[in-house]
C-alpha positions as CSV (number, residue, x, y, z in Angstrom):
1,X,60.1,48.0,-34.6
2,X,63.6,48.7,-33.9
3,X,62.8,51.6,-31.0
4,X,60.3,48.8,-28.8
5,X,63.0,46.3,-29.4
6,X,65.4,49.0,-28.2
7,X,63.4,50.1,-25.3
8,X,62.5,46.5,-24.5
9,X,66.5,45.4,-23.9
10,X,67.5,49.1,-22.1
11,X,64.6,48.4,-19.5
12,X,66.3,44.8,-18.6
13,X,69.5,46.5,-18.7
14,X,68.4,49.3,-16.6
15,X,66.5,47.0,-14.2
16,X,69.8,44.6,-13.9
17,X,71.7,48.0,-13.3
18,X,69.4,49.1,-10.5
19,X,69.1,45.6,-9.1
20,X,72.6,46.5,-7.0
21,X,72.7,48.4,-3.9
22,X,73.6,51.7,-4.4
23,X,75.8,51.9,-1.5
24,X,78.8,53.2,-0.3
25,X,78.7,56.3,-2.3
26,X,78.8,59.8,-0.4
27,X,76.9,62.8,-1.4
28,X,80.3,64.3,-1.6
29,X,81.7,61.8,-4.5
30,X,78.5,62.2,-6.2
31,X,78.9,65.9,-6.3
32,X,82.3,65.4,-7.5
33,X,81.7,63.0,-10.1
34,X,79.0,65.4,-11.8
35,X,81.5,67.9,-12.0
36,X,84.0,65.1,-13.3
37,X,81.0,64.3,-16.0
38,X,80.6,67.5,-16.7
39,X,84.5,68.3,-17.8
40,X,84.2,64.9,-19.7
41,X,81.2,66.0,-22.1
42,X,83.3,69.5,-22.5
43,X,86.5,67.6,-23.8
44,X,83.8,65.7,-26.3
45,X,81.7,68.1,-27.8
46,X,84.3,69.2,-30.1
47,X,83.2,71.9,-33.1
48,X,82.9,69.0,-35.7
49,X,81.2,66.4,-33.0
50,X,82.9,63.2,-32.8
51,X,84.7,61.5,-29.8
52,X,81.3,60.1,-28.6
53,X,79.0,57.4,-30.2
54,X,76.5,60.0,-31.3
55,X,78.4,62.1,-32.3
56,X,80.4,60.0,-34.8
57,X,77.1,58.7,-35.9
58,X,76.0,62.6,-36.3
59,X,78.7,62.6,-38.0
60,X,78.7,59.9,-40.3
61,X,74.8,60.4,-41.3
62,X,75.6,64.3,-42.1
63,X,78.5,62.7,-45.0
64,X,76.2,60.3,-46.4
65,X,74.3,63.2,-47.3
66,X,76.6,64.6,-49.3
67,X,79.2,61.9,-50.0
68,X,77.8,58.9,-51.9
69,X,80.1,56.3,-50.1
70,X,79.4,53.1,-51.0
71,X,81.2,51.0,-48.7
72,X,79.6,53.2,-45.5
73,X,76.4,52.5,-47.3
74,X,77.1,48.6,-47.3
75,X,78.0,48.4,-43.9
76,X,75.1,50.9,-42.7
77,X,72.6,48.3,-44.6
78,X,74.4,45.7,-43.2
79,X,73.8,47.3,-39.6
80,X,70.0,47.4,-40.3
81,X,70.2,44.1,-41.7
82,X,71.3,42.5,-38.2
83,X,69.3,45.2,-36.1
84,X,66.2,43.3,-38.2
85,X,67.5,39.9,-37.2
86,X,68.1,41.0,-33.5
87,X,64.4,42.0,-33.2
88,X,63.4,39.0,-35.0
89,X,65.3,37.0,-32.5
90,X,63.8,39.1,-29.6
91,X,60.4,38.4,-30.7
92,X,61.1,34.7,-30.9
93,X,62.4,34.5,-27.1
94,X,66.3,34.2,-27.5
95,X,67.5,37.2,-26.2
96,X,71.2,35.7,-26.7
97,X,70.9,36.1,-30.1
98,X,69.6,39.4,-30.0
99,X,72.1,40.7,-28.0
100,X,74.6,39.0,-30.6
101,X,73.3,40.6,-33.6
102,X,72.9,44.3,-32.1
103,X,76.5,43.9,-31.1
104,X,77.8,42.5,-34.3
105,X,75.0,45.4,-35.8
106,X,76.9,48.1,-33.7
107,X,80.1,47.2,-35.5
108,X,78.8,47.7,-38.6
109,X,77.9,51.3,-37.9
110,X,81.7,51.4,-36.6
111,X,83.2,50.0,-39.6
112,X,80.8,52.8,-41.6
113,X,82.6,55.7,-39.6
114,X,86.0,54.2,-40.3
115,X,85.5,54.4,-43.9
116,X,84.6,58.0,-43.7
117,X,87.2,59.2,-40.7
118,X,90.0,56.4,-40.5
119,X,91.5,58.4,-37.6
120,X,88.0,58.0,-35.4
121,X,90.1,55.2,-33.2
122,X,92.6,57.5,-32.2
123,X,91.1,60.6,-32.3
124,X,88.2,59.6,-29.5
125,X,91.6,57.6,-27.6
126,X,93.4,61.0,-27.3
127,X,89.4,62.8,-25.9
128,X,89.3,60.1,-23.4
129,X,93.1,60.7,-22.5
130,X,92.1,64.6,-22.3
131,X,89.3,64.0,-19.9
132,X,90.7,61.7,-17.7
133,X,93.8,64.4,-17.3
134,X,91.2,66.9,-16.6
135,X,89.4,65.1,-14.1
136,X,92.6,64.1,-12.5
137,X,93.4,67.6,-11.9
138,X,90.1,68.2,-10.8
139,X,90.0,65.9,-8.3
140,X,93.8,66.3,-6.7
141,X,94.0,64.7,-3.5
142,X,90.0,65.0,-3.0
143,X,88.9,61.6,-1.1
144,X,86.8,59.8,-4.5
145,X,87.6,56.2,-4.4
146,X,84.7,55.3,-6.8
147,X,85.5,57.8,-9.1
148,X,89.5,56.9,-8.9
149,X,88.5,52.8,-9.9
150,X,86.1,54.1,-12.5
151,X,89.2,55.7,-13.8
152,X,91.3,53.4,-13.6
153,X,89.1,51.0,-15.4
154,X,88.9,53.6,-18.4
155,X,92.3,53.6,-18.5
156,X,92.5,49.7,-19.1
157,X,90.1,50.2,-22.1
158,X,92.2,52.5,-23.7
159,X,95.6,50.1,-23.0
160,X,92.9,47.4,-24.8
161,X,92.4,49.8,-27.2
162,X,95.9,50.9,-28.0
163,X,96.7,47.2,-28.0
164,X,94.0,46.6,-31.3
165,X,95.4,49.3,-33.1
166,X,98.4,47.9,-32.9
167,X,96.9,44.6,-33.7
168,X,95.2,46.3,-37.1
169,X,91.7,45.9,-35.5
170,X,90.5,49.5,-36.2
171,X,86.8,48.4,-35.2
172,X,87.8,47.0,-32.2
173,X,90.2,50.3,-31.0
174,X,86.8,52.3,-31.8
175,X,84.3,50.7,-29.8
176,X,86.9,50.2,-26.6
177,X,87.5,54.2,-26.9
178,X,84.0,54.6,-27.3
179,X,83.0,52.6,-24.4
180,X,85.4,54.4,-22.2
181,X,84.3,58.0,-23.4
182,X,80.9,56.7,-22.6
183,X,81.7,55.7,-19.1
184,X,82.7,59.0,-18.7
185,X,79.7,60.7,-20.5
186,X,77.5,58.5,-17.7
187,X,79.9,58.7,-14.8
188,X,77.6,59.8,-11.9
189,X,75.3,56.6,-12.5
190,X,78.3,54.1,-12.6
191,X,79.8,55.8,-9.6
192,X,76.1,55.5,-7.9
193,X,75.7,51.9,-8.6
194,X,79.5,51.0,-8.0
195,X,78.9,47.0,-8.7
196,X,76.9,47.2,-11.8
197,X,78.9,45.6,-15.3
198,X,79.9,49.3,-16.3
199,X,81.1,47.8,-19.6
200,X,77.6,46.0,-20.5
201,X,75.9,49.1,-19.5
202,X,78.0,51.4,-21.5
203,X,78.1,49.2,-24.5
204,X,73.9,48.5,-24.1
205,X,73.8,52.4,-24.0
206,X,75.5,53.2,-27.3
207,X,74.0,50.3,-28.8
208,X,70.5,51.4,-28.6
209,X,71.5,54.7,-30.4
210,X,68.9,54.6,-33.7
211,X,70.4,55.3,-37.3
């Protein structure tokens, strides 16, 4: 039920992505922004996972196992709970509401991998920070406009991000970190199509991760 829901909402998402013009982008900066993708998912796949969506959920599910924590278990239910109500409200027509319930559902599985690894905000903050260094030495005074915004955008996330921790909004920090490490995880697509909402698409992405 969950998975043709999940399908259902990536193939609008996908069709709104490839609804823009996929111009302006060189062969070149596409080359380059593999290879800038590529350093990106080495700085992530750490020993112990973590620092991308799935991998904190890899994470999280591999504790439960062993760990019988019930305040991850609460908010895990409660994620199922809303993922239930988002297909309930995609069946019905209001895809508003779904949308609204897998987001607030998404938290929920956030809020589960805070209770289990409080420093999740900040460590995926300082991968992020690791990759974007590395691709910036990468790239040195190569021509990659596209690749330099995308960048630059990541790095707003994380100032957002610091900005929640600050503010004691733990969840919030996590899911801006996340979304910027998954920008970089997909960064040859949002480089391709340049105009697409590369926060939507990112956050749509991680979203329809089961658990």
């Amino acid at each position: 039920m969950h998975k043709r829901m999940t399908i259902a909402l990536a193939a609008l998402t996908f069709a709104a992505a490839c609804s823009q013009d996929p111009t302006g982008a060189t062969s070149n900066e596409l080359m380059l922004a593999q290879s800038a993708q590529t350093i990106a998912d080495n700085v992530a796949a750490t020993p112990a996972g973590g620092t991308t969506c799935e991998g904190w959920l890899g994470r999280l599910l591999d504790t439960l196992r062993t760990t019988d924590d019930s305040a991850a278990r609460a908010f895990l239910a409660a994620a199922r709970a809303n993922r239930d109500s988002a297909w309930a409200a995609f069946q019905a027509g209001d895809t508003a509401a779904a949308r609204a319930y897998r987001r607030t559902a998404f938290r929920d599985v956030l809020s589960a991998v805070l209770e289990l690894f409080p420093n999740a905000a900040e460590r995926t903050g300082l991968a992020v920070d690791n990759a974007i260094a590395k691709i910036e030495q990468f790239l040195g005074t190569r021509d990659a406009p596209r690749i330099r915004a995308i960048l630059a955008h990541v790095k707003e996330l994380r100032v957002e991000a610091d900005q929640a921790l600050v503010g004691g909004d733990k969840v919030t920090a996590l899911a801006l970190n996340l979304r910027a490490m998954q920008i970089l995880h997909r960064l040859v697509e949002h480089i391709r199509y340049a105009n697409h909402d590369h926060d939507a698409t990112a956050d749509g992405e991680m979203e329809a991760v089961g658990y």
